[in-house]
C-alpha positions in Angstrom: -15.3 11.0 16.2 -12.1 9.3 16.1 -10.9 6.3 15.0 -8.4 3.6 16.7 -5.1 4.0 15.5 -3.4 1.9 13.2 -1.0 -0.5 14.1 2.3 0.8 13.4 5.0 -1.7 11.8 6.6 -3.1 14.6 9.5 -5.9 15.0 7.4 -9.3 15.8 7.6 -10.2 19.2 8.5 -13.8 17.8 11.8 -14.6 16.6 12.8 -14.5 13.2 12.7 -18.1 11.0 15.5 -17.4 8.5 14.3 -20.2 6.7 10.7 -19.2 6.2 12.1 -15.5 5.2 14.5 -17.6 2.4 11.3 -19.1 1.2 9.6 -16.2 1.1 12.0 -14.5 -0.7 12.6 -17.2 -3.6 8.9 -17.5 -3.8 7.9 -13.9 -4.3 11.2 -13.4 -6.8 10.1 -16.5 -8.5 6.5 -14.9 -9.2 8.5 -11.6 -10.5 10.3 -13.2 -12.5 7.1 -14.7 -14.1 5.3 -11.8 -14.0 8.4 -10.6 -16.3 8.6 -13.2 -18.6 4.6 -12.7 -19.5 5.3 -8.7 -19.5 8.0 -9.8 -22.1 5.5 -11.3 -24.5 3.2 -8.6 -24.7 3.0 -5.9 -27.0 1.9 -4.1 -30.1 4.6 -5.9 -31.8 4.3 -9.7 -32.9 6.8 -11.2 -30.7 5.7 -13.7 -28.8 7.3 -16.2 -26.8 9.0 -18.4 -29.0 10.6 -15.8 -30.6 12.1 -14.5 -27.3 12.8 -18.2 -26.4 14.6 -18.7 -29.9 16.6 -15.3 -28.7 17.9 -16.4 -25.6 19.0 -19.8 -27.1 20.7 -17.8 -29.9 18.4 -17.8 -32.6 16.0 -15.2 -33.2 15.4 -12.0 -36.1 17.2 -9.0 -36.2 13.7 -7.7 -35.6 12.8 -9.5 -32.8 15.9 -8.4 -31.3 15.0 -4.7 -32.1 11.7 -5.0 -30.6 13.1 -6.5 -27.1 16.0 -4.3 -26.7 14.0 -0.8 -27.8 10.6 -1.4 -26.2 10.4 -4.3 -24.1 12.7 -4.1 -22.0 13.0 -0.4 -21.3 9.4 -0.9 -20.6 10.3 -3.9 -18.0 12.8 -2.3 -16.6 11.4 1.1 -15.8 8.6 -1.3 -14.0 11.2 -2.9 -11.7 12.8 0.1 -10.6 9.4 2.3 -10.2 8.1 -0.9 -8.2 11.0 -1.6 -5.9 11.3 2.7 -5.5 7.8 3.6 -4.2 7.2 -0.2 -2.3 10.2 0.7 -0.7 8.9 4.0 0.1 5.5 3.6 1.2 7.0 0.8 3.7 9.2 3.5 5.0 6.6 6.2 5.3 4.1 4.1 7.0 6.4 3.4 9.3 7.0 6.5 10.1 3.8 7.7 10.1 2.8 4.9 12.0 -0.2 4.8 9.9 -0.9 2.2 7.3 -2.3 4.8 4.7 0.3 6.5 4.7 2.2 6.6 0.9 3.8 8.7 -1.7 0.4 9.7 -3.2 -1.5 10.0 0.6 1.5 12.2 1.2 0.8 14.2 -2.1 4.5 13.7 -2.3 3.8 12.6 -6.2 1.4 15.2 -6.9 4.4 17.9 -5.9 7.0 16.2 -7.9 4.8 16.1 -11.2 4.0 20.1 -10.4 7.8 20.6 -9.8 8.4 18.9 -13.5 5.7 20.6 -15.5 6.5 24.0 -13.8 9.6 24.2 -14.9 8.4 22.5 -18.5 6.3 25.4 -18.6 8.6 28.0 -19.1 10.6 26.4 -21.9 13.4 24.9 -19.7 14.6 21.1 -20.7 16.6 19.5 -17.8 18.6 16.6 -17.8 17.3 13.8 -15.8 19.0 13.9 -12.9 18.3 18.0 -12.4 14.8 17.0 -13.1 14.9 14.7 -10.6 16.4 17.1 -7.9 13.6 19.1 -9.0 11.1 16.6 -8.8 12.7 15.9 -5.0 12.2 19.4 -4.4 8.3 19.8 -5.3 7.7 16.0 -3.5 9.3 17.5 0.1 8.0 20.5 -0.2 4.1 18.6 -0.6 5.3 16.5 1.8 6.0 18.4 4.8 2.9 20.3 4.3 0.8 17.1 4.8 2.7 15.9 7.9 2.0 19.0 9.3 -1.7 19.3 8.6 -2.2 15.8 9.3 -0.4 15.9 13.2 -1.8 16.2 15.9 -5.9 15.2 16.8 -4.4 11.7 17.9 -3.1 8.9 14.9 -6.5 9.1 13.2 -5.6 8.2 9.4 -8.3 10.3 8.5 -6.2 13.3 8.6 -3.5 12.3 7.0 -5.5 11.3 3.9 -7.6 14.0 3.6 -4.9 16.2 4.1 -3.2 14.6 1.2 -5.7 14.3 -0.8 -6.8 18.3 -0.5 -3.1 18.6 -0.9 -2.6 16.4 -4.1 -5.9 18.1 -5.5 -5.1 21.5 -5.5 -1.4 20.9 -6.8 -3.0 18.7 -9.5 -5.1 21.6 -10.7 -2.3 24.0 -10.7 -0.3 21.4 -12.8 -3.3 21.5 -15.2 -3.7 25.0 -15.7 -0.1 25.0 -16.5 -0.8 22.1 -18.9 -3.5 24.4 -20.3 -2.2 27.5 -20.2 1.3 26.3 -21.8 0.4 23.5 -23.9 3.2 23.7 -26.4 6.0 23.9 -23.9 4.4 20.7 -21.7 3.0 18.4 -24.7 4.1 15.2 -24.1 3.3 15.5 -20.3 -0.3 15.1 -19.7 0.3 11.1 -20.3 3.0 11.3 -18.4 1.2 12.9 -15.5 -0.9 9.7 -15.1 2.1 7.3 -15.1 3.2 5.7 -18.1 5.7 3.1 -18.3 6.5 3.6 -22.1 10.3 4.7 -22.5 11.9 5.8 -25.0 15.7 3.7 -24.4 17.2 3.0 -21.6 18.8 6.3 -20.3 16.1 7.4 -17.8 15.9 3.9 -16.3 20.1 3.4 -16.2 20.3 6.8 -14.8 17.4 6.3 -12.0 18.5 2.7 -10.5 21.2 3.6 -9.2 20.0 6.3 -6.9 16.9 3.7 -6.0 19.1 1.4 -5.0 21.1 3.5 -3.2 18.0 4.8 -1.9 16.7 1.0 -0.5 19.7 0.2 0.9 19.6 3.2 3.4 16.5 2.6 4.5 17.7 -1.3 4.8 20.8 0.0 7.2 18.2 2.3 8.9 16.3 -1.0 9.5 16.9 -1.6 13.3 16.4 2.1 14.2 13.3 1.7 12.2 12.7 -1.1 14.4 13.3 0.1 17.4 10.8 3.6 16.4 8.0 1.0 16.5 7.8 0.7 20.4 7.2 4.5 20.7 9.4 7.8 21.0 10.1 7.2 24.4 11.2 3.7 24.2 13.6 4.6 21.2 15.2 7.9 22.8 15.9 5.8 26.3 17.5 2.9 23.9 19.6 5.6 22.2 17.6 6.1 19.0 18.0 9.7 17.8 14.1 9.8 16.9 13.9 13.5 15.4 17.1 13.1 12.8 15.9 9.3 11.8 12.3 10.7 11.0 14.0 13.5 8.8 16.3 11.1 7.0 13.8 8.5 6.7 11.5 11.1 4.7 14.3 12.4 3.2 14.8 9.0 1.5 11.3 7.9 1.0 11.0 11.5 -0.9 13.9 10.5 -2.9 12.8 7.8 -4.0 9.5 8.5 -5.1 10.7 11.6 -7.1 13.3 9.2 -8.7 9.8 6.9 -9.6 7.7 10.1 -10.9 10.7 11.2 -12.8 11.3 8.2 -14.7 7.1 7.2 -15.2 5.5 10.1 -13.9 3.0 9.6 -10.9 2.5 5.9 -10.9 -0.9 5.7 -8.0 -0.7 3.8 -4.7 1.7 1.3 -5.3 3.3 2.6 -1.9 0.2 1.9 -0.7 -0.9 -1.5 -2.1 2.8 -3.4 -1.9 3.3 -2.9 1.9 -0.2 -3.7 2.6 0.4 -7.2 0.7 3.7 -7.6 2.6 1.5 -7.4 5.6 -0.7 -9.9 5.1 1.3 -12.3 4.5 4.1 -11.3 7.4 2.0 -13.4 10.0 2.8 -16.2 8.3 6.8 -15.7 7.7 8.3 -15.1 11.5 10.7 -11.8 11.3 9.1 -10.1 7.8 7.9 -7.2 9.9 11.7 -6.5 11.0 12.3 -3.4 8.2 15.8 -4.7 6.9 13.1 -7.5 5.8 10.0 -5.2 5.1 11.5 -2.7 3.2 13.3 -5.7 0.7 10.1 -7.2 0.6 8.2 -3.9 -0.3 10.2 -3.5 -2.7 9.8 -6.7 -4.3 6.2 -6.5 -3.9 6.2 -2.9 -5.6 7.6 -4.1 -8.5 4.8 -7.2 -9.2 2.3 -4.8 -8.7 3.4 -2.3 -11.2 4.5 -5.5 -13.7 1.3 -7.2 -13.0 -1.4 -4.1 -13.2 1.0 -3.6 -17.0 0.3 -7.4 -18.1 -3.4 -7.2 -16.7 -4.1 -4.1 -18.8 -2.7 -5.3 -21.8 -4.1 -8.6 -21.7 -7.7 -7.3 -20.9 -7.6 -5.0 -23.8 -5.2 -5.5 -26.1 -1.2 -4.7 -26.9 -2.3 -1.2 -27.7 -3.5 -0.3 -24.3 -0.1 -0.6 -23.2 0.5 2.7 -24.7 -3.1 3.8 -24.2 -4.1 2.8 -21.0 -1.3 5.0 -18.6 -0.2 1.8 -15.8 -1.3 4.5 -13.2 -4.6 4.3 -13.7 -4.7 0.4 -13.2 -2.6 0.9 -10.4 -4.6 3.8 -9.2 -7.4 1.1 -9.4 -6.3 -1.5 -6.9 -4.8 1.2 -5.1 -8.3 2.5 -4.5 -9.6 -1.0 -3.3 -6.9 -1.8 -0.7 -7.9 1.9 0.7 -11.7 0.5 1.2 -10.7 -2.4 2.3 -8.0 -0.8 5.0 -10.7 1.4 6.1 -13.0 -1.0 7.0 -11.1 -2.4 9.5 -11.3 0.7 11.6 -13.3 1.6 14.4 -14.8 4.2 16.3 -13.3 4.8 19.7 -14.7 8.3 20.7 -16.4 11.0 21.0 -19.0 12.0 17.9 -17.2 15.4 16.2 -18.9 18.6 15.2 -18.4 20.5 12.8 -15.7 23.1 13.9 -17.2 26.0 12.9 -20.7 24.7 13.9 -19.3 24.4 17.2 -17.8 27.5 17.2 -20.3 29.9 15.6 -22.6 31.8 17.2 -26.4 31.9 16.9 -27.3 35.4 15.1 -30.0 37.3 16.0 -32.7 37.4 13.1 -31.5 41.3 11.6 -27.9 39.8 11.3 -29.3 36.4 9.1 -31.2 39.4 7.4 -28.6 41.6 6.8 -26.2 38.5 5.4 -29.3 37.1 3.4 -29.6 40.8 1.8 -25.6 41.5 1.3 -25.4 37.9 -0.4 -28.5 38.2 -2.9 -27.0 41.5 -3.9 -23.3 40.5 -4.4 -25.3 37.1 -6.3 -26.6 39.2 -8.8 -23.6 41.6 -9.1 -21.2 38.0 -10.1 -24.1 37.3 -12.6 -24.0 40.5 -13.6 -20.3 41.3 -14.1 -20.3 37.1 -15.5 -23.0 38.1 -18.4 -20.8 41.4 -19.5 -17.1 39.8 -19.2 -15.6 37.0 -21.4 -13.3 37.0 -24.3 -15.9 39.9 -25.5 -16.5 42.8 -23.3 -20.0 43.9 -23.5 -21.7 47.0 -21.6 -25.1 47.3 -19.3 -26.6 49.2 -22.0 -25.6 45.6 -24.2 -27.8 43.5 -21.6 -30.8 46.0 -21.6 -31.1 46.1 -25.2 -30.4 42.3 -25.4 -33.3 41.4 -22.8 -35.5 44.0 -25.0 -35.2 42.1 -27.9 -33.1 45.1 -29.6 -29.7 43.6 -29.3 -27.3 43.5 -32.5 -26.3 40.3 -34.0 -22.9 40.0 -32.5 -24.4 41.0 -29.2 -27.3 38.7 -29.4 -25.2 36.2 -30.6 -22.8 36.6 -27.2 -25.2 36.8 -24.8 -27.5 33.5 -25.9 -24.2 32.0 -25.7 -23.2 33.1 -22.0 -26.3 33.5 -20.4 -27.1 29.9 -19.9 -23.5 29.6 -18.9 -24.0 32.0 -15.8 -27.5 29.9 -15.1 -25.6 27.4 -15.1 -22.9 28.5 -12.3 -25.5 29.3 -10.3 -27.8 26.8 -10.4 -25.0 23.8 -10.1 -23.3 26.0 -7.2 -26.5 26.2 -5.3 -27.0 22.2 -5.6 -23.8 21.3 -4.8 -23.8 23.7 -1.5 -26.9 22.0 -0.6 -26.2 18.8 -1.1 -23.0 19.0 1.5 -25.1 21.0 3.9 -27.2 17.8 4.0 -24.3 15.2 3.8 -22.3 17.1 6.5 -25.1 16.9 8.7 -26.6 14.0 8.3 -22.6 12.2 8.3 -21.9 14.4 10.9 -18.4 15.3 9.7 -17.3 18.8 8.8 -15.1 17.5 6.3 -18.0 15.1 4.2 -19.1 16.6 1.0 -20.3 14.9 -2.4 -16.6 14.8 -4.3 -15.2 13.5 -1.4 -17.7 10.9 -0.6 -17.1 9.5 -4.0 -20.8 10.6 -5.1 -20.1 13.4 -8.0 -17.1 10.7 -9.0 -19.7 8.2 -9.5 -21.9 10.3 -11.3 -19.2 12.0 -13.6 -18.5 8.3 -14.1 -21.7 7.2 -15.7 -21.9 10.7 -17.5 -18.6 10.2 -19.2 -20.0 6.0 -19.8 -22.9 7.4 -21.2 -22.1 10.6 -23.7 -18.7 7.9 -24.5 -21.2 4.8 -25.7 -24.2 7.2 -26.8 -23.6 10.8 -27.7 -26.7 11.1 -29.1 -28.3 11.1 -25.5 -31.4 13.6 -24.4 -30.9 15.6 -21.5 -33.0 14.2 -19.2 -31.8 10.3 -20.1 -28.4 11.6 -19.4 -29.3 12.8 -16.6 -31.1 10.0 -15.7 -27.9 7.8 -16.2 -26.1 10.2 -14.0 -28.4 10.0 -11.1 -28.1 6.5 -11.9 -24.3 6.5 -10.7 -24.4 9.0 -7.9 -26.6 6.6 -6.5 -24.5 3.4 -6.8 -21.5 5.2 -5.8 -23.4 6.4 -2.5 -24.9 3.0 -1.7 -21.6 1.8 -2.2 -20.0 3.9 0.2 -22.9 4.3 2.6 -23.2 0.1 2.4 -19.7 -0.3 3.2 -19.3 2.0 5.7 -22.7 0.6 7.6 -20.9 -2.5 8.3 -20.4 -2.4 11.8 -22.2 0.9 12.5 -21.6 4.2 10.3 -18.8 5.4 11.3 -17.6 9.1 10.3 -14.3 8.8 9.7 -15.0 5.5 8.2 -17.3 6.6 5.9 -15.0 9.6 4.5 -12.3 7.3 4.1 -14.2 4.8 2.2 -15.4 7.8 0.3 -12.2 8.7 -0.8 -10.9 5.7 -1.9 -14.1 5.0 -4.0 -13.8 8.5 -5.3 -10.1 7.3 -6.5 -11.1 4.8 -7.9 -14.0 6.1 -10.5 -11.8 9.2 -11.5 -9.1 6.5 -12.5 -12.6 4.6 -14.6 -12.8 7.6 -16.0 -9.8 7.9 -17.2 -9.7 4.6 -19.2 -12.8 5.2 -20.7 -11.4 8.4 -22.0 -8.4 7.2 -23.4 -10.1 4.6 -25.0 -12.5 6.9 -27.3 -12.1 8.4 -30.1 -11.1 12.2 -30.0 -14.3 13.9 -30.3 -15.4 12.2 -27.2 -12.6 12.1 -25.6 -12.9 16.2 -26.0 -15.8 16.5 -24.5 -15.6 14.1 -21.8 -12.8 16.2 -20.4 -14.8 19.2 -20.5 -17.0 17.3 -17.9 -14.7 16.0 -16.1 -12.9 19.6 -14.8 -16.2 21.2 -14.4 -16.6 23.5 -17.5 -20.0 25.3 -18.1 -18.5 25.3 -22.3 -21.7 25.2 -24.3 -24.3 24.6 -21.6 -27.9 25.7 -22.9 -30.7 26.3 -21.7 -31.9 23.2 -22.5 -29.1 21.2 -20.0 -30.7 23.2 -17.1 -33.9 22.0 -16.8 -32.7 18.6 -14.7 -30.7 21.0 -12.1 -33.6 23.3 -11.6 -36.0 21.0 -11.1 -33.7 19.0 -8.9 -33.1 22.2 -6.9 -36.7 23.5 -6.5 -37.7 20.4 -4.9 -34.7 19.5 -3.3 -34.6 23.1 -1.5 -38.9 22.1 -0.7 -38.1 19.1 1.2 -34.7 20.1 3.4 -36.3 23.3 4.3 -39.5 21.2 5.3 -36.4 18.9 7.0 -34.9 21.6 8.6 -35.0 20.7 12.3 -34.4 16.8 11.6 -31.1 17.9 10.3 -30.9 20.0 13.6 -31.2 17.2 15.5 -29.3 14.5 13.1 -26.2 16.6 13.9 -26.2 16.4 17.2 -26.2 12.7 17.6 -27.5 9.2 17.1 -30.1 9.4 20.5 -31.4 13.0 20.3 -33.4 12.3 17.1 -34.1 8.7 18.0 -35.5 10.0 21.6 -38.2 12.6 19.9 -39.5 10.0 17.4 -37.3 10.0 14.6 -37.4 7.5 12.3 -33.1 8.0 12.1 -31.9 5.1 9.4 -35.1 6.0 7.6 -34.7 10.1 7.6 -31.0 9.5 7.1 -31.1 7.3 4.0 -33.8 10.1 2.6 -31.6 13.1 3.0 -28.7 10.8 1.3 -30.8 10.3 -1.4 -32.0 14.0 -2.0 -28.0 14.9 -1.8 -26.9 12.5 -4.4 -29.4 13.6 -6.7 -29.1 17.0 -6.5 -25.3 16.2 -6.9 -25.7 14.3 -9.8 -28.3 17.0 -11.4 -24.7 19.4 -11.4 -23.1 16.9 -12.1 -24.9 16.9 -15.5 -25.2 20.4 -16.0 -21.7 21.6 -15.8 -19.5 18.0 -14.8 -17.6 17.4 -12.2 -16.7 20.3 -9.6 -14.8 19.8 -5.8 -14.8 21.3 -2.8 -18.0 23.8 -3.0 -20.1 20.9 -0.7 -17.7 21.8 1.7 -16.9 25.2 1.5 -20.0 26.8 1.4 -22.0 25.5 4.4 -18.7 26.0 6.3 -19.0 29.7 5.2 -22.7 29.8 6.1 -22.5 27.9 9.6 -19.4 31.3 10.6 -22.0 33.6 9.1 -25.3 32.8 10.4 -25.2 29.8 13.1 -25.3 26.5 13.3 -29.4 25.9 12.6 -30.3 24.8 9.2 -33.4 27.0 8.6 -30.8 30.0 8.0 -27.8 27.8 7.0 -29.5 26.2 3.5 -30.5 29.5 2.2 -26.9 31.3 2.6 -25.2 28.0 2.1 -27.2 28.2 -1.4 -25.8 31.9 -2.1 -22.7 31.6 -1.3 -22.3 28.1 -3.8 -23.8 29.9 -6.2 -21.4 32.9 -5.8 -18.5 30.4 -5.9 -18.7 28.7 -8.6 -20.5 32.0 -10.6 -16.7 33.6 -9.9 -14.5 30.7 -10.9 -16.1 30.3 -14.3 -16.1 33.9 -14.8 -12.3 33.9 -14.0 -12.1 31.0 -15.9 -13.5 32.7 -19.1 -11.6 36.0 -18.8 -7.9 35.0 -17.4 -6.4 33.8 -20.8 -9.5 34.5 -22.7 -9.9 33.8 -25.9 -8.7 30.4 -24.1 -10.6 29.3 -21.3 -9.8 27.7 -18.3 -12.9 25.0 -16.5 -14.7 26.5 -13.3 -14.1 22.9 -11.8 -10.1 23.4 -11.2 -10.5 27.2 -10.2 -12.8 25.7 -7.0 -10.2 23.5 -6.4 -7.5 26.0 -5.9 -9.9 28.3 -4.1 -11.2 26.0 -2.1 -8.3 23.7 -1.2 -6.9 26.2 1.0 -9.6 27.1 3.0 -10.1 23.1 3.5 -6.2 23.2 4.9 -7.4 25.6 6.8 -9.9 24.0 8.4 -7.5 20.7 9.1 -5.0 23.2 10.5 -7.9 24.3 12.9 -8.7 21.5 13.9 -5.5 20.5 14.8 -4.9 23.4 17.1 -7.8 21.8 19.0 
């Protein structure tokens, strides 16, 4: 399935009204500048208006003076030239793209800049700003030429693009926190930072980064007409003397630029280049000659920086001066960012052909001794990573450990290990199984080979009331919590299955609406964490990167039960799910009740996703993985694809918390990011496939 593509940004057919694009411009630098002044007033200090109006009619304290010139207005300042550097950029991109998702963070460009930084952090190297910025440059190209190329080709669907840079941006955000974790003396300071924070420290980063942004903006201003003149379509530019290959590069090169010169002053400051050029667009109708770029790109700018002023001054007055330095602008920004996605997706539509899975397509149907033979070589290599899991750690034990320990003759140190780590490999398993059958069901019944639970937005809203819940009530039982958390798997899937419903249910729709909602509750969890106290704030990140740290026996219960009966009724609904992934009229013509079956199977997959959810937190990309694995191993029919789908998720995740206990043990790292950076690359590689097609 495909969806129409998105309207590039074109020159308007009508001519321009200089007037109307005066008007526009004194009205929107009119609202900045009031955004500005109320972004003035606020802080933890008490200087309030009249004492800023008693300073620019000459009056005023020393200390009011003090308070403006070394927090205020860095603070503004660094808001102006982040805005006006990624609207500017994510005009330029989206042009190029001819996609209207396209930005820095869809392009994982900021997610490769804020690796670049703390890499180099890391290893006990301090840059100057503008060699961090290079830097920063570096990482954002790099991340961004990887995404163009996994995201062309398979027609202008946005789909691509996004998913490509959000596998992209998720895997180099894992690396960048393992280096966090691994190195957290050398990066302190930078895990704030990484969710873009406007708090400055004087003026050098900000004097030191505008010129280069506006350097940057006026480029793409004199590259305006060529911009222009890209709109009507490679051939039409190359036969009207357009060099289309070199502008492309230099247009990227500059867009890149500029959101480096953004992350390195604030760090990764989210979807501002998506939401400001989206707002330029709605109201370009209505101003004759805005969608020319030397006007777009201005007017991005502009509308960059009131979104990154305005999201500030909403935080702050919401919650407080305080969250000003709590509350990281990102998130907010991240926020609306993830609403504007929804809300662009919507306005897609399907205009072909339904899409199979790739590998569903591709694989063959085994013979019953080869599902036999994988069944066998999987249970056995299941209970070797269980094995290996309950002897490794930051203590070594031996076989002859385990034996004793199961006889009740252990030692006390041994005992005392192996109560501790065997409800910790029960709980690999058992979440790995769920989660693997949960996107078995979700790819088939969305028929979309790249649908799973994380990306749908369902383990996001679960992790979401989780982290609500142990954050207001720590107290909790296991099975309330988990309650709560099927709670908000089940919101955020009726949210994104309700959305995407609106006009038929769409694929490609759906998965973008997924993502965006999926945004948008990891950024909800991110302000409730910052605004606990430290113990909860502790173990709230522990769920949130998928760690099974001091799971017992106890917080399994809910995930096996959920499983048992979860496995009962798919395998009873294996050749529904057959059929359901072929199409709409196949299940419809033998009597199947499809909105009905379909809204069941939804429901089953969200709850076994939130069940692992509340067992070990929040953990990506083993919905998709596995029953991709499965479908190249034993066929496309379900009867043999839940059961190896199962093994192989429970193998999966078994290994990444194993590796995350012994790496750097005594330290540990969280199963969740080890799943990302295993399985991020064989999603590229499925994009990459796919493409090829």
């Amino acid at each position: 399935m495909t969806l129409a593509p998105t309207a590039p940004a074109t020159a308007a057919p009508v001519p321009a009204r200089p007037l109307r694009v005066t008007g526009a411009t004194v009205a929107g630098t009119v609202l900045v500048a009031l955004v500005a002044a109320v972004h003035l007033t606020q802080g933890t200090a008490a200087v309030d208006a009249a004492d800023l109006w008693a300073l620019l009619t000459g009056g005023g304290t020393d200390q009011a003076a003090a308070v403006v010139v070394a927090s205020r207005l860095p603070r503004l300042l660094a808001g102006l030239v982040v805005g006006a550097a990624l609207g500017a950029a994510g005009a330029a991109l989206q042009s190029i793209a001819r996609n209207s998702l396209a930005a820095p963070d869809t392009l994982g460009v900021n997610a490769g800049a804020h690796l670049a930084v703390v890499a180099v952090a890391a290893v006990g190297v301090s840059l100057p700003f503008y060699a961090s910025g290079l830097l920063a440059f570096a990482g954002g190209l790099v991340a961004a030429g990887l995404v163009l190329a996994l995201s062309a080709g398979g027609g202008s669907a946005p789909t691509r693009l996004v998913l490509a840079g959000s596998a992209v941006s998720l895997a180099l955000h894992a690396l960048t926190t393992v280096l966090l974790l691994l190195f957290a003396q050398e990066t302190s300071g930078l895990y704030a930072w990484g969710s873009g924070s406007l708090a400055q420290t004087g003026l050098s980063a900000v004097g030191q980064a505008a010129p280069v942004v506006a350097l940057g903006i006026a480029a793409l201003v004199l590259l305006g007409r060529r911009l222009d003149v890209l709109g009507l379509g490679d051939d039409t530019a190359e036969v009207l003397g357009v060099p289309v290959r070199r502008t492309r590069v230099v247009v990227v090169v500059l867009a890149v630029l500029l959101a480096a010169a953004a992350v390195t002053v604030a760090g990764p400051v989210g979807f501002v280049g998506l939401c400001a050029p989206a707002a330029v667009r709605i109201v370009a109708p209505l101003v004759p000659g805005m969608h020319r770029h030397r006007v777009l790109v201005p007017f991005s700018a502009l509308a960059g920086v009131a979104v990154v002023l305005g999201a500030d001054v909403v935080v702050r007055a919401a919650l407080g001066g305080q969250a000003g330095v709590e509350v990281p602008t990102g998130v907010v920004t991240t926020v609306f960012g993830a609403v504007v996605l929804v809300l662009l997706a919507q306005r897609f539509r399907d205009s072909g052909p339904v899409r199979h899975a790739p590998s569903a397509r591709s694989a063959r149907l085994r013979d019953r001794r080869a599902f036999a033979v994988v069944v066998a070589v999987l249970v056995v290599a299941t209970a070797g990573v269980a094995a290996g899991a309950l002897l490794l750690g930051d203590a070594t034990l031996l076989g002859g450990d385990v034996v004793n320990w199961l006889a009740g003759r252990g030692g006390r140190v041994t005992t005392f290990v192996l109560d501790t780590r065997a409800p910790r490999v029960l709980a690999a398993l058992l979440a790995g199984a769920a989660l693997a059958l949960a996107g078995t069901a979700v790819q088939a019944v969305c028929r979309n080979p790249l649908a799973e639970p994380g990306l749908l937005g369902v383990s996001g809203g679960a992790g979401l009331a989780a982290v609500a819940a142990i954050t207001l009530a720590p107290t909790l039982g296991t099975w309330t919590l988990a309650g709560i958390t099927a709670a908000g798997a089940l919101v955020a899937c009726a949210l994104v299955f309700g959305l995407a419903a609106r006009g038929g249910l769409a694929s490609d729709r759906l998965v973008l609406i997924g993502v965006g909602v999926s945004y948008g509750t990891l950024s909800l969890i991110t302000v409730l964490i910052v605004q606990t106290d430290p113990f909860n704030e502790t173990k709230a990140l522990t769920w949130l990167s998928g760690s099974t740290y001091g799971r017992t026996v106890v917080h399994l219960v809910p995930v096996l039960v959920a499983l048992v009966l979860a496995t009962v009724l798919l395998a009873r609904a294996r050749e529904e799910l057959d059929l359901m992934a072929l199409d709409d009229d196949t299940p419809r013509v033998l009597g199947i009740a499809l909105g009905r079956t379909r809204l069941a199977l939804l429901t089953v997959s969200a709850l076994l996703t939130a069940a692992a959810v509340a067992a070990v937190g929040v953990i990506s990309f083993v919905g998709l993985v596995a029953p991709h694995a499965a479908r190249a191993l034993v066929g496309s029919r379900h009867a043999r694809v839940v059961p190896v789908a199962m093994l192989l998720g429970a193998v999966l995740v078994c290994v990444a918390d194993v590796l995350g206990r012994t790496v750097i043990a005594p330290a540990q790292l969280p199963a969740g990011l080890l799943t990302s950076l295993i399985g991020t690359p064989y999603f590229v590689y499925l994009l990459w496939r796919s493409r090829a097609r």
